[in-house]
C-alpha positions in Angstrom: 0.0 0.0 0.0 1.1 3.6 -1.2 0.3 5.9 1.9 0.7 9.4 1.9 1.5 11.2 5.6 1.1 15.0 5.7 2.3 16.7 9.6 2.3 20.5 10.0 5.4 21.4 11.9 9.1 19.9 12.0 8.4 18.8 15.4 6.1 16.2 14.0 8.2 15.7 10.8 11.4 14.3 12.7 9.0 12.3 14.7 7.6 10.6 12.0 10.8 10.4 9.9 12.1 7.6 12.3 9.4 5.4 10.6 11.0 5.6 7.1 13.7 2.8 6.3 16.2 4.5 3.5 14.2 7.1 3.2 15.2 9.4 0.0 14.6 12.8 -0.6 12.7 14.3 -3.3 12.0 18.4 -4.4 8.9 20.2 -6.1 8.8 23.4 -6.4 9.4 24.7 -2.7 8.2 21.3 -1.0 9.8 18.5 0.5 9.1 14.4 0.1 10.5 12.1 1.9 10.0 8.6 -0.1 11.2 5.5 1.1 9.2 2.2 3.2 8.1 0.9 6.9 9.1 -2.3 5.9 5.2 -2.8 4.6 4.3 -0.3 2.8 5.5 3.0 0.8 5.0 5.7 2.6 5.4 9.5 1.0 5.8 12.1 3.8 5.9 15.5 3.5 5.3 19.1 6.1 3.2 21.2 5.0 3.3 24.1 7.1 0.9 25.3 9.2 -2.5 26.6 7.8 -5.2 25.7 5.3 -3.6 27.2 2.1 0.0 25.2 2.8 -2.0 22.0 4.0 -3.7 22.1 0.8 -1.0 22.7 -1.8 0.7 20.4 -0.3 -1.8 17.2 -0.2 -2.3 18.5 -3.9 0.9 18.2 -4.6 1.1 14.9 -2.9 -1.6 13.1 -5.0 -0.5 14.4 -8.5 2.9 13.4 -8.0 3.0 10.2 -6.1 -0.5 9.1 -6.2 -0.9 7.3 -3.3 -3.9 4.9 -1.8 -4.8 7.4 1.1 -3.8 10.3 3.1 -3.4 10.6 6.7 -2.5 13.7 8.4 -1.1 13.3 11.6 -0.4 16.3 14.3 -2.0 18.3 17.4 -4.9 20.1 17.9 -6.7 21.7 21.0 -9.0 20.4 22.6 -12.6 22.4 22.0 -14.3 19.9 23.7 -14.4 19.7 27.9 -14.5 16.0 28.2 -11.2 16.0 26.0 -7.5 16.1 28.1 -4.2 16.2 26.6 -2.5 13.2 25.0 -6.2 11.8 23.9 -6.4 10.6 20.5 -9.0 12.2 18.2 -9.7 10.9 14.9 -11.3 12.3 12.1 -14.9 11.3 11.4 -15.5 14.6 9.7 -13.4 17.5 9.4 -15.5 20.7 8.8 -14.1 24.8 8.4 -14.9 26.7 11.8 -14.2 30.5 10.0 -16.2 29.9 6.6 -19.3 31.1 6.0 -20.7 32.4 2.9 -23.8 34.1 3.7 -27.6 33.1 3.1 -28.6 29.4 1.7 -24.8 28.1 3.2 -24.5 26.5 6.2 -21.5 27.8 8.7 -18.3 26.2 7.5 -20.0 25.2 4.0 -18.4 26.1 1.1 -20.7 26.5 -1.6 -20.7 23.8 -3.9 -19.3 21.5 -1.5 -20.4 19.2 1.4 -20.9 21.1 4.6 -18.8 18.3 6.0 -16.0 16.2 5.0 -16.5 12.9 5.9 -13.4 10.5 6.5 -13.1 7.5 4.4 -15.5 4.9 6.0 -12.9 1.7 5.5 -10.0 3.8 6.8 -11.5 5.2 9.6 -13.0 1.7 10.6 -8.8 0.3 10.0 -7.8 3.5 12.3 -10.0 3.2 15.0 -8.9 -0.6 15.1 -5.6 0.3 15.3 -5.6 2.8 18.3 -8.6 1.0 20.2 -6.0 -0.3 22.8 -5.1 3.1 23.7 -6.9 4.7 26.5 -9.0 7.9 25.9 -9.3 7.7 22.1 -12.4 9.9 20.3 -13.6 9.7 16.9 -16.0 13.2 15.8 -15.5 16.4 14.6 -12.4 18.2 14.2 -13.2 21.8 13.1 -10.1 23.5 11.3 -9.4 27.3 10.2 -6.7 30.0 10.0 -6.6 30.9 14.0 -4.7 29.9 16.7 -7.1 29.3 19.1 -6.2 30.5 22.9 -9.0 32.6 24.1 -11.7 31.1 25.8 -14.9 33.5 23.6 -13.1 32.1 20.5 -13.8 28.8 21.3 -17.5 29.3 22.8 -18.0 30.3 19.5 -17.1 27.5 17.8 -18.6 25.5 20.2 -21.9 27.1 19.5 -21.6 26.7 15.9 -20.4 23.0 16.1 -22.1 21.3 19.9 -20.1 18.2 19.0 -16.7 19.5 17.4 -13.9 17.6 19.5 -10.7 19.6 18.6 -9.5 22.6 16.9 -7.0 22.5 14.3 -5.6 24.6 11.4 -4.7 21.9 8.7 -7.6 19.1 8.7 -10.1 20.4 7.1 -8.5 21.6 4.1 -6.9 18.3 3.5 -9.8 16.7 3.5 -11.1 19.1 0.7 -8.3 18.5 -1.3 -8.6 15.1 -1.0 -12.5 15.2 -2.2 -11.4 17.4 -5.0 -9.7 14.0 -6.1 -11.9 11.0 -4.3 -8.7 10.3 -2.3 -9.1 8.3 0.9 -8.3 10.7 4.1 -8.3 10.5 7.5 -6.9 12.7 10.8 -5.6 11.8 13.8 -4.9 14.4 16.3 -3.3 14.4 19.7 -5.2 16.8 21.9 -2.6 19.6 23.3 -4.3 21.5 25.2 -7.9 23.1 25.9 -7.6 26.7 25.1 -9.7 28.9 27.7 -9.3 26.7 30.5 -7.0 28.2 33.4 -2.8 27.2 32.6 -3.6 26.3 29.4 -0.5 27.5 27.6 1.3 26.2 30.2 0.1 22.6 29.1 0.5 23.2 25.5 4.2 24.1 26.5 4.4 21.2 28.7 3.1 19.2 26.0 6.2 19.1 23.3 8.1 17.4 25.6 6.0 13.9 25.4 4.2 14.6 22.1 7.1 12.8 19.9 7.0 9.8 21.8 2.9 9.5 21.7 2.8 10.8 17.8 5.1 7.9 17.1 3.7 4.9 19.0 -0.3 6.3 17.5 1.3 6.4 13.9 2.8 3.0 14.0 -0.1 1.7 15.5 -2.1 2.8 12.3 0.5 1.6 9.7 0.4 -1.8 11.1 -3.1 -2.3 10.7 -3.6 -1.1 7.3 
């Protein structure tokens, strides 16, 4: 299987990088590929920066050039959800825009002329959630996704309101999952929660965070390749 992994930031990156056996490196245009094998299956990984334009040049990018059976974008999000800690696993049912909206006859995060939602690929997800399922504290919902780092507490009452059962806040996800159903490519997310912005010391565990998020990225990642 050809699988395509997409992370945000280099701390993710050289986390994932362990996973690749001979890994070779490949240039287009101004982004990076990392090509090479798990020992089951060829996987493509790239960063893509942080943000929805960057996350979705480069998943475009991804499936012209190396067309690959599915996309998983692995990273951190915050938690928007109050029954969420950090280190849980969220994955990926849908993904959906929190800071879209495009007036009258749209729904909030709708982009006209596409779903309101992007679902994850049913098989995948079922494959994922098998994978992680002997983790403790693992989620699979909403993941709402836009061009704000979250930290005060009215911002994310307000995507609350708009989306009751969003679990975690990202800036990536969404538009991934666009791309990829721009080109009926199989995608899924899995996110470790951070933090829960607007709670009290809540930068002071996203700080806190870095120092273990590696180790858990790694162990949740390899979990998923095995299964699939």
């Amino acid at each position: 299987m050809k699988i395509g992994i997409i992370v945000a930031m280099t701390s993710e990156l050289d986390c994932v990088r362990s996973l690749i056996r001979n890994a070779r490196e490949e240039k287009s245009n101004q982004a990076t590929f990392y090509v090479g094998s798990d020992g089951k299956h060829e996987i493509i990984l790239t960063q893509s920066g942080i943000g929805k334009v960057n996350a979705a040049l480069r998943a475009q990018t991804l499936i012209l050039n190396y067309t690959p059976d599915c996309i998983i974008n692995t990273g951190v999000a915050g938690g928007i959800d109050m029954s969420t800690r950090m280190f849980d696993i969220v994955i990926s049912r849908e993904t959906v825009y929190h800071d879209v909206w495009l007036g009258d006859g749209n729904v909030i995060g709708q982009i006209e002329g596409l779903p309101p939602r992007f679902p994850a690929d049913n098989v995948l997800l079922q494959k994922v959630e098998r994978a992680v399922s002997g983790n403790d504290r693992i989620y699979s919902g909403l993941i709402c996704s836009g061009d704000q780092f979250i930290t005060d507490k009215k911002e994310l009452e307000t995507i609350k309101k708009n989306f009751p059962e969003g679990l975690a806040v990202d800036m990536e996800s969404a538009a991934i999952a666009q791309t990829c159903h721009l080109h009926d490519m199989p995608f899924i997310s899995t996110r470790i929660i951070s933090d829960t912005p607007g709670v009290e010391n809540h930068m002071e565990q996203y700080n806190s965070f870095w120092e273990k998020a590696p180790e858990k990225s790694f162990t949740v990642l390899k979990q998923i390749l095995a299964q699939l």
